[in-house]
C-alpha positions in Angstrom: -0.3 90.2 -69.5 -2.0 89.5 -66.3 -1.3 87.3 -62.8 -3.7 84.3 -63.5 -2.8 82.2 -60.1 -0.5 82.3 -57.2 0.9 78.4 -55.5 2.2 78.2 -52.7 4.8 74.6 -52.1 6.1 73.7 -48.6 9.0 71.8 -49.2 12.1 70.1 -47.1 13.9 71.1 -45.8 12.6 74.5 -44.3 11.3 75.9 -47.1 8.1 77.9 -49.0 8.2 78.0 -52.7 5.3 80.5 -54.6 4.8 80.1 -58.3 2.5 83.1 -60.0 1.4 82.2 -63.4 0.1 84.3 -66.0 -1.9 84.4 -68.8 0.6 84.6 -71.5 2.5 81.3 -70.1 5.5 83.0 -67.8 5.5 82.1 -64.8 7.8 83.4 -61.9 9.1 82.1 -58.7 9.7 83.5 -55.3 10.6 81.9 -52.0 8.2 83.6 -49.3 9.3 81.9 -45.7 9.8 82.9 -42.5 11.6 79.8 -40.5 9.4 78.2 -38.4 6.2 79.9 -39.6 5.7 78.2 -43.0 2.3 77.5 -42.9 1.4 81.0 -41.8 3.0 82.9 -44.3 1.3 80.5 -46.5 -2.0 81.8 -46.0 -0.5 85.5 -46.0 0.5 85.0 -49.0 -2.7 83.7 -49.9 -4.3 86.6 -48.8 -2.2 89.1 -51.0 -3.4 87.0 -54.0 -6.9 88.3 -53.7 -5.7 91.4 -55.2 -3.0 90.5 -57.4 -4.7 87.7 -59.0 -6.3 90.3 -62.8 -3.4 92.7 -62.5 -0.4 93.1 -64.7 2.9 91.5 -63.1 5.1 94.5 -64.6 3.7 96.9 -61.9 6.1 95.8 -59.0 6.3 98.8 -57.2 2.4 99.8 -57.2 1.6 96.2 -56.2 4.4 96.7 -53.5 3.2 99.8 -52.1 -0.4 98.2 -51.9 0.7 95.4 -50.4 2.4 97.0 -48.1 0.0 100.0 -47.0 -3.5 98.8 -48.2 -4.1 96.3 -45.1 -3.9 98.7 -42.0 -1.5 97.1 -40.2 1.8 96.8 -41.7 4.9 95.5 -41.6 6.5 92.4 -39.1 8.0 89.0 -40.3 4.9 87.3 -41.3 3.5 90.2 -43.5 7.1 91.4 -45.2 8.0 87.7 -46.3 4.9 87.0 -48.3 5.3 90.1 -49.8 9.1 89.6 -50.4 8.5 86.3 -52.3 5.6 87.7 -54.3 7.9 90.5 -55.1 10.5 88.2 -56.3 8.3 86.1 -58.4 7.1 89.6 -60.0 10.8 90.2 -60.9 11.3 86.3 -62.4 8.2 87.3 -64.2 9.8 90.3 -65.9 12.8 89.7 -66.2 11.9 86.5 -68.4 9.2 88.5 -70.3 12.1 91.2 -72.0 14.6 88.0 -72.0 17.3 89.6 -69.3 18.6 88.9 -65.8 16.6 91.1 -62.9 19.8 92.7 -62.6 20.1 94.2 -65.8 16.3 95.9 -64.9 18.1 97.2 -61.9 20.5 98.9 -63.9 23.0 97.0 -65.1 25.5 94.6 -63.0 29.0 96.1 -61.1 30.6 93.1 -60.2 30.3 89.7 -61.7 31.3 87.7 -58.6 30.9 87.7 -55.0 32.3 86.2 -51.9 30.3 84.0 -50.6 31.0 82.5 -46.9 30.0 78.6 -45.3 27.9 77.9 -42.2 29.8 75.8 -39.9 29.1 74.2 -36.2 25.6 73.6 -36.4 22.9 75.1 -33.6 25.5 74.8 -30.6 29.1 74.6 -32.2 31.5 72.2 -31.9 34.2 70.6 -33.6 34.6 74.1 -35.4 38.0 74.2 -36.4 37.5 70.4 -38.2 34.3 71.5 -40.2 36.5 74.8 -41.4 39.1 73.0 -42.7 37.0 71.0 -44.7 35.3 74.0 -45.9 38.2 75.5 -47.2 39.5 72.5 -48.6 36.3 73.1 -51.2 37.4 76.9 -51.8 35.7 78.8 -49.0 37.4 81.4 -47.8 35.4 82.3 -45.0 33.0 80.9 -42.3 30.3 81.9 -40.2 29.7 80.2 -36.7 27.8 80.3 -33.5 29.6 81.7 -30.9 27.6 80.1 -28.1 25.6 77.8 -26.4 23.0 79.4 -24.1 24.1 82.3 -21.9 22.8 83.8 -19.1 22.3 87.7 -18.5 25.1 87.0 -16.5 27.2 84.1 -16.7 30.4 82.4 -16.2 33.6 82.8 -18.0 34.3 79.5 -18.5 31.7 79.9 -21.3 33.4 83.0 -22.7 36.6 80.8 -22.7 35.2 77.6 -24.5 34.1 80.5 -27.9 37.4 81.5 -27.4 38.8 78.4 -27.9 36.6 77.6 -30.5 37.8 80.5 -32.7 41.2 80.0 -31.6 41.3 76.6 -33.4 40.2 78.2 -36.7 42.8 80.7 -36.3 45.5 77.8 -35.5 44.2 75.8 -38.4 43.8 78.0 -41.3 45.8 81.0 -40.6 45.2 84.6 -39.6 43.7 86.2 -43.0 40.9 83.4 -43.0 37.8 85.5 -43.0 35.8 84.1 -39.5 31.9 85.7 -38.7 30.8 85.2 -35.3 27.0 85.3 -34.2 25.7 86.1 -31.2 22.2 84.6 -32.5 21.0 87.0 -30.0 21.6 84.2 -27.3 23.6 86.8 -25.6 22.2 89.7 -23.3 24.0 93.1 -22.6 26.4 92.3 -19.7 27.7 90.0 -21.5 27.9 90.9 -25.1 29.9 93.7 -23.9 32.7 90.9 -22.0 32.3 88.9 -25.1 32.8 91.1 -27.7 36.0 92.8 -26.1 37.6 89.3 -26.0 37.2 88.4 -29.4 39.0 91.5 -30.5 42.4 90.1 -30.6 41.1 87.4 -33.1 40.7 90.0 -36.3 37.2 88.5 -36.8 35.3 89.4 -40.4 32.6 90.6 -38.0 30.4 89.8 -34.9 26.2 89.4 -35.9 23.4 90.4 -33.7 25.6 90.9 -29.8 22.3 91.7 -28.7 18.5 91.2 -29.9 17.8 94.0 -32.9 15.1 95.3 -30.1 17.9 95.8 -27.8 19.8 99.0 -30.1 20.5 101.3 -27.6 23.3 99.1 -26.4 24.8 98.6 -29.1 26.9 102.2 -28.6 28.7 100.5 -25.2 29.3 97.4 -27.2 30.7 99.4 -30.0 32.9 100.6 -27.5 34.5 97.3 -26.5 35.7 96.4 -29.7 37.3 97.5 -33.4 35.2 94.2 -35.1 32.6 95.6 -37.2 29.1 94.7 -36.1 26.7 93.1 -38.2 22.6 92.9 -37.6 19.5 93.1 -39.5 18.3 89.6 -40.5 15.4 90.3 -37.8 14.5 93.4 -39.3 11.9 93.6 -42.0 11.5 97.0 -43.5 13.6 100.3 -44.5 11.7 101.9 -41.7 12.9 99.1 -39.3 16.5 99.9 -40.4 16.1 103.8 -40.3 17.0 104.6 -36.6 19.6 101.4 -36.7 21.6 103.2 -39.3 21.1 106.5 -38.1 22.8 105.4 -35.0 26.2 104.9 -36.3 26.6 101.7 -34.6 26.7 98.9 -37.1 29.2 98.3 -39.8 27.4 95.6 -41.7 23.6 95.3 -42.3 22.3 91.7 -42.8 19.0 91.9 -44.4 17.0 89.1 -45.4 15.0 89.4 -49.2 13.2 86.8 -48.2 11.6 88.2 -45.2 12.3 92.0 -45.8 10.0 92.9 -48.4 11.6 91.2 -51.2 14.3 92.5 -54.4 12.4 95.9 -54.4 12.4 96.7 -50.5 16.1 95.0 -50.2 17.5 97.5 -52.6 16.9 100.3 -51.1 17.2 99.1 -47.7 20.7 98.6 -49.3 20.7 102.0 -51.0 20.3 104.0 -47.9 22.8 101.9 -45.6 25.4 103.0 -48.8 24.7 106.4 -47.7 25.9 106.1 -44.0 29.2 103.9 -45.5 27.7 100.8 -44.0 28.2 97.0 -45.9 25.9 94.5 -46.7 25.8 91.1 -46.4 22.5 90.1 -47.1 21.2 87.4 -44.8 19.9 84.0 -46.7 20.3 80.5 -44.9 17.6 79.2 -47.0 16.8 77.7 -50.6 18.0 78.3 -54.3 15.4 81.1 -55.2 16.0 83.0 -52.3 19.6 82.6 -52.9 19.0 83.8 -56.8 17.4 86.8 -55.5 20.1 87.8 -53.0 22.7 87.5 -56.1 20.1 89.7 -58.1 20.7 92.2 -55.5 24.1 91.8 -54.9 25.0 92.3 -58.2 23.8 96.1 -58.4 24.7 97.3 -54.6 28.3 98.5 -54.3 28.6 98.1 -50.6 27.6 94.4 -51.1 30.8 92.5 -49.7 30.0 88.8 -49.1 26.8 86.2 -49.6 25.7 84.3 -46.9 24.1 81.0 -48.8 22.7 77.2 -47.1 25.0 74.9 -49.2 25.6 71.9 -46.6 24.1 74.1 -43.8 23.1 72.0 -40.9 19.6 72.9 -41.4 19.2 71.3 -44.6 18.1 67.8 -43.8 17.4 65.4 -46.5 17.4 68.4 -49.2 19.9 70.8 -49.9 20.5 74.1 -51.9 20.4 72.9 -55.6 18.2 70.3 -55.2 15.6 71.8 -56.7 17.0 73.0 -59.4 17.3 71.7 -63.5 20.9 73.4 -63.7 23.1 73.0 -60.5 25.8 74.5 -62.1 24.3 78.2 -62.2 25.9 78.5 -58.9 29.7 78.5 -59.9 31.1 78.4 -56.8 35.1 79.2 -57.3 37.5 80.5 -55.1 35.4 81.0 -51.9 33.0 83.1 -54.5 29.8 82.4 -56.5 28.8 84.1 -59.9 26.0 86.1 -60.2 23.2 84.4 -62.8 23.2 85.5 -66.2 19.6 83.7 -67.4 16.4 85.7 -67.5 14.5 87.0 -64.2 16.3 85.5 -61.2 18.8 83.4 -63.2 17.8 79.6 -62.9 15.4 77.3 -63.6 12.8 75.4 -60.7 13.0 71.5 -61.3 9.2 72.1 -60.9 8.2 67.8 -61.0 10.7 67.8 -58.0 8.7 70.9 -55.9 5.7 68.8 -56.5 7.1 65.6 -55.0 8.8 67.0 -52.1 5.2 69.3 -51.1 3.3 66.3 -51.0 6.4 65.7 -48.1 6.0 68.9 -47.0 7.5 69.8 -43.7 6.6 71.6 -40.3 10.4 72.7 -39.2 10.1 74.4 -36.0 13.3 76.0 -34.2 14.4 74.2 -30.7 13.6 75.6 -27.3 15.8 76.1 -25.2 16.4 76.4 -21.4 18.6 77.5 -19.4 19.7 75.4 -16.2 17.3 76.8 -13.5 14.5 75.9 -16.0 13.7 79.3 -17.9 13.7 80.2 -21.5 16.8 80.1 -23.3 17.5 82.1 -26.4 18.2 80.2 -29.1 
């Protein structure tokens, strides 16, 4: 067998889909994106395809490792998520070609199910404790929100008290055992991550993500010491070696990374592998489309410190097109329970509505993230 072609589809809402086609008819998918660079990853992707395009899919890691260290320069957002949805489409290609699920390949599932947790609030929350009932009313057991609006390196506590309310709401509303993520989004610097944290503690959160930028490690050991939460991070970091000196520090409970963006199924698992070996969870990272979210499951079904999915259903991002939109069999997510079953089909576990990925790329889409400012005029993280 041997890769004939690689396509690349930008699609609504924020999304890249890749289709690598072969000689003997199988074709796999893979979802290479990085938000708010579509079009770049597009043409790294393209790039890759020089060398792929003659080989034999079945060789994932070899094409991985030259991939990886045949350009030079390696690694960052751009490069790792056109490898990681080339390295998914590999896997779909393989898994379909001996007729089982990627996870059987991997060695065989350990859990059937997983917990899989809502987005709520949108970009700059509000109304929080309103959009969790209604989640829960559809069987989530858990949410994830923004904590904040903008914040400055130092600011007032009148913000800190308005994500305290928020959260408190949730709490009032559904109950103390209702699992409740926070995230920082990195909108919040040192000084106050370590005020903010601290305060949350009472609330018993599920965890806090990213209290400061990933670049920003070293404080994470004074954070740490402000609170009992567990601290998530990892959705801006790409590769094992990005992760190395984050786990090594002994600071975060819960890695969040992204197989969309770090280096795909093959990179992900061991990513995975080694945060298992310092007793640190994983919740991989994936606000974005059905492939993606196929892949993540793939994963999750062989990695025993896997706890809880993130996944995009209803997220705020998804304007006009949503999770299973693109897909023949919307039921091969059975959500149940506030958890989602891991696919049993061949490769990733579903099947592209390909007539609708053609349609919605001649749409296409250039999503860009807001800027933001703060109120003397500078940049804002957002």
């Amino acid at each position: 067998m041997k890769i004939t072609s690689l396509t690349t589809f930008i699609v609504p809402p924020r999304w890249v889909f890749l289709k690598i086609e072969t000689d003997e008819g199988i074709t796999g998918w893979g979802e290479p994106v990085l938000e708010g660079r579509a079009h770049t990853v597009v043409a790294a992707v393209d790039e890759l395809g020089d060398y792929l395009v003659g080989k034999d899919p079945f060789l994932i890691e070899d094409h991985w490792t030259v991939m990886y260290r045949a350009g030079f320069y390696r690694g960052g957002g751009i490069h790792m998520s056109a490898i990681a949805g080339i390295d998914q489409a590999l896997w779909d290609i393989k898994g379909k070609a001996l007729g089982q699920p990627v996870h059987q390949l991997l060695g065989g599932q350990l859990r059937e199910r997983i917990r899989v947790y809502s987005w709520i609030g949108g970009d700059r929350p509000a109304d929080t404790a309103a959009a969790a009932v209604e989640v829960a009313s559809r069987g989530f057991t858990a949410v994830k929100m923004n904590a904040t609006e903008e914040l400055q390196y130092v600011d007032t506590h009148a913000k800190i008290d308005q994500v305290l309310g928020r959260v408190q709401a949730i709490r009032d509303a559904l109950g103390p055992h209702f699992g409740i993520g926070v995230d920082f989004h990195g909108r919040v610097h040192r000084p106050m991550a370590k005020v903010l944290a601290k305060e949350l503690d009472p609330f018993k959160l599920m965890f806090i993500e990213e209290p400061v930028l990933s670049e920003h490690a070293e404080a994470l050991k004074e954070i740490a010491n402000h609170t009992s939460t567990p601290i998530a991070l990892g959705e801006r970091l790409f590769s094992r070696w990005d992760f190395k000196n984050i786990l090594h520090g002994g600071y975060v409970d819960i890695i969040q990374p992204d197989p969309s963006h770090a280096g795909g199924i093959t990179e992900t698992r061991k990513i995975a592998a080694m945060a298992e070996a310092y007793d640190i969870a994983l919740a991989l990272h994936c606000p974005l489309g059905p492939i993606a979210l196929a892949a993540n499951l793939q994963i999750d079904a062989v990695c025993y410190n896997a706890f809880i999915q993130e996944q995009s259903l209803g997220i705020h991002y998804n304007q006009g097109n949503d999770l299973l939109d693109y897909l023949r069999d919307r039921s091969v997510f059975d959500y149940e329970d506030g958890y989602v079953a891991i696919p049993q089909g061949p490769g990733l576990g579903i099947e592209v509505d390909e007539e609708m990925v053609t349609r919605m790329a001649e749409t296409s889409h250039r999503w860009r993230n807001p800027v933001w400012r703060h109120a003397d005029g500078c940049f804002a993280e957002w």
